[in-house]
C-alpha positions in Angstrom: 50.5 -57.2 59.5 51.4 -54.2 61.8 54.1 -51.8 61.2 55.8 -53.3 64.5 57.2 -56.8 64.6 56.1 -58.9 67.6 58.6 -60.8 69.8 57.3 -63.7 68.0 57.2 -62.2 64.1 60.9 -61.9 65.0 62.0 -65.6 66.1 60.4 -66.8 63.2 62.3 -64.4 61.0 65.7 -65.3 62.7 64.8 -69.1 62.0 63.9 -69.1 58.4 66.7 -66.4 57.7 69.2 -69.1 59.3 67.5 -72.0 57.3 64.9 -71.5 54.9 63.8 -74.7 54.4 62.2 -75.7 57.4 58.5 -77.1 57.4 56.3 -75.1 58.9 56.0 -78.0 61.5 59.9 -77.5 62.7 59.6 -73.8 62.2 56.5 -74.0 64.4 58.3 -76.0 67.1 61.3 -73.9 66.9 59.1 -71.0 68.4 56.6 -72.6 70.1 53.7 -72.1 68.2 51.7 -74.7 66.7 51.8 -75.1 62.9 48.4 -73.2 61.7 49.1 -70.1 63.5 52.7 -70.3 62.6 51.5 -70.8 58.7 49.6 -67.7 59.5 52.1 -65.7 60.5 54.6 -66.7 58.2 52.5 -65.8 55.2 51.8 -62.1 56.7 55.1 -61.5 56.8 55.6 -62.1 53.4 52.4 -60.5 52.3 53.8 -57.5 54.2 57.1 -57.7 52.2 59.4 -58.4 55.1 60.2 -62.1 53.6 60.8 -61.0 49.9 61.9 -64.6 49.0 63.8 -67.5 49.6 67.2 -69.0 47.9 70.1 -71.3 48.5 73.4 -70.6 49.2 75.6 -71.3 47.2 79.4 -72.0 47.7 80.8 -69.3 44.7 85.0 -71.2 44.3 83.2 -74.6 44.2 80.9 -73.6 41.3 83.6 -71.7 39.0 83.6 -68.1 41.1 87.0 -68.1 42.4 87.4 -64.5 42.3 85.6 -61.6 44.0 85.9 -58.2 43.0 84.8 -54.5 43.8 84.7 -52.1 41.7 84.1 -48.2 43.0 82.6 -46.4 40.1 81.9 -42.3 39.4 79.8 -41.0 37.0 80.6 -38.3 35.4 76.8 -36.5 35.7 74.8 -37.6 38.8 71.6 -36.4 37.4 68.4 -38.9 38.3 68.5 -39.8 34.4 72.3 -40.7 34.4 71.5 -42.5 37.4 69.1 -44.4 36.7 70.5 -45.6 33.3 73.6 -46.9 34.9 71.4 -48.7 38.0 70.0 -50.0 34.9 73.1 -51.5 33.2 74.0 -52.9 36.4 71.3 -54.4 36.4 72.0 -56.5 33.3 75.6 -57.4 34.2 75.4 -61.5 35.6 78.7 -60.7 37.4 77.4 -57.8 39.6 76.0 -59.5 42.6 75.3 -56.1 44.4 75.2 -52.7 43.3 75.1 -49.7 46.3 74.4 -46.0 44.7 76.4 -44.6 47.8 76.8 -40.9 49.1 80.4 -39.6 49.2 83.4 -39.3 46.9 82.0 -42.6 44.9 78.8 -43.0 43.0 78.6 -46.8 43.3 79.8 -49.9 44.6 79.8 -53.2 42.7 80.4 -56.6 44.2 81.6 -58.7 41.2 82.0 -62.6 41.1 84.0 -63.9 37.9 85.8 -67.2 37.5 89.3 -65.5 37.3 91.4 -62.0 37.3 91.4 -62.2 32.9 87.2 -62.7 33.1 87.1 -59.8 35.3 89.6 -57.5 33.3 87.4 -58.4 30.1 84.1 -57.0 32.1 85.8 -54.1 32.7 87.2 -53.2 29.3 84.5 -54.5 27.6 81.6 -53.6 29.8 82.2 -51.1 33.3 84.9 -48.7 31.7 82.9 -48.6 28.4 79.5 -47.2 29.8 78.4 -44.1 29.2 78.5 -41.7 31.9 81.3 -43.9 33.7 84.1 -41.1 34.5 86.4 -43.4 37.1 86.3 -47.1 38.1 88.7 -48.0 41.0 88.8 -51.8 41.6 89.9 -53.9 44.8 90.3 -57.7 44.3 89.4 -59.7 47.7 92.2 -62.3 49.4 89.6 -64.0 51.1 86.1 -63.6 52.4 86.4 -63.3 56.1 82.1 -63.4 57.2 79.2 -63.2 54.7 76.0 -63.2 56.6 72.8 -63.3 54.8 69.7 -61.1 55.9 70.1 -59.0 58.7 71.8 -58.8 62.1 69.0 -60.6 64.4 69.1 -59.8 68.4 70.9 -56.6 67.6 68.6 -53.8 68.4 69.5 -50.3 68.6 69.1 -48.3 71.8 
């Protein structure tokens, strides 16, 4: 796969980011190829780790999620170490959906899902606030989810 994306490597990425579950056949047609060439292609790109998998989306208040959360966390020691141990943690926490190490006057940025407000003061009293290293947690609760756009911005190019 070359480091450059074709004209073509990119409709194909738009289509399955918009709807991974076509056959190959509609995703073929969808960008005029014909379906072994297509097939081709399609397995480059993830052999080249531009398609790192493929999932549903899920709709988070009908499944029990009613309530997202962010919470903006500093460390008291930003040493690779400390860093890495609470990347780590993170890690292991179901309710973080995303975790961003971020440069500025916080450390990290956690996206939490949890049923309700007493599930997600229990992960922080029990589980954020208690870590070692954590030195401040500030926490915003979202009103609503305005866009949430999977993948990233197709037909936007810079320049």
């Amino acid at each position: 796969m070359p480091a450059k994306l074709d004209a073509m490597d990119w409709r194909i990425l738009k289509e399955l980011q918009a709807d991974g579950r076509l056959t190959n056949v509609a995703l073929a047609a969808r960008v005029g190829l014909t379906p072994p060439p297509c097939l081709r292609r399609v397995r480059a790109l993830e052999e080249a780790g531009y398609i790192t998998g493929y999932h549903a989306t899920t709709d988070e208040n009908l499944l029990g999620f009613g309530v997202t959360a962010y919470a903006m966390v500093g460390l008291y020691s930003q040493s690779e170490t400390d860093l890495r141990a609470f990347e780590n943690r993170a890690l292991s926490w179901p309710l973080v959906r995303s975790c961003d190490y971020l440069a500025g006057e916080t450390d990290f940025l956690l996206r939490c899902l949890t049923p309700d407000l007493p599930a997600f003061h229990d992960f922080l009293a029990r589980e954020l606030t208690a870590a070692p290293n954590v030195a401040t947690v500030k926490t915003s609760v979202s009103i609503r989810n305005v866009k949430r756009e999977p993948g990233v911005p197709m037909g936007w190019r810079r320049g």
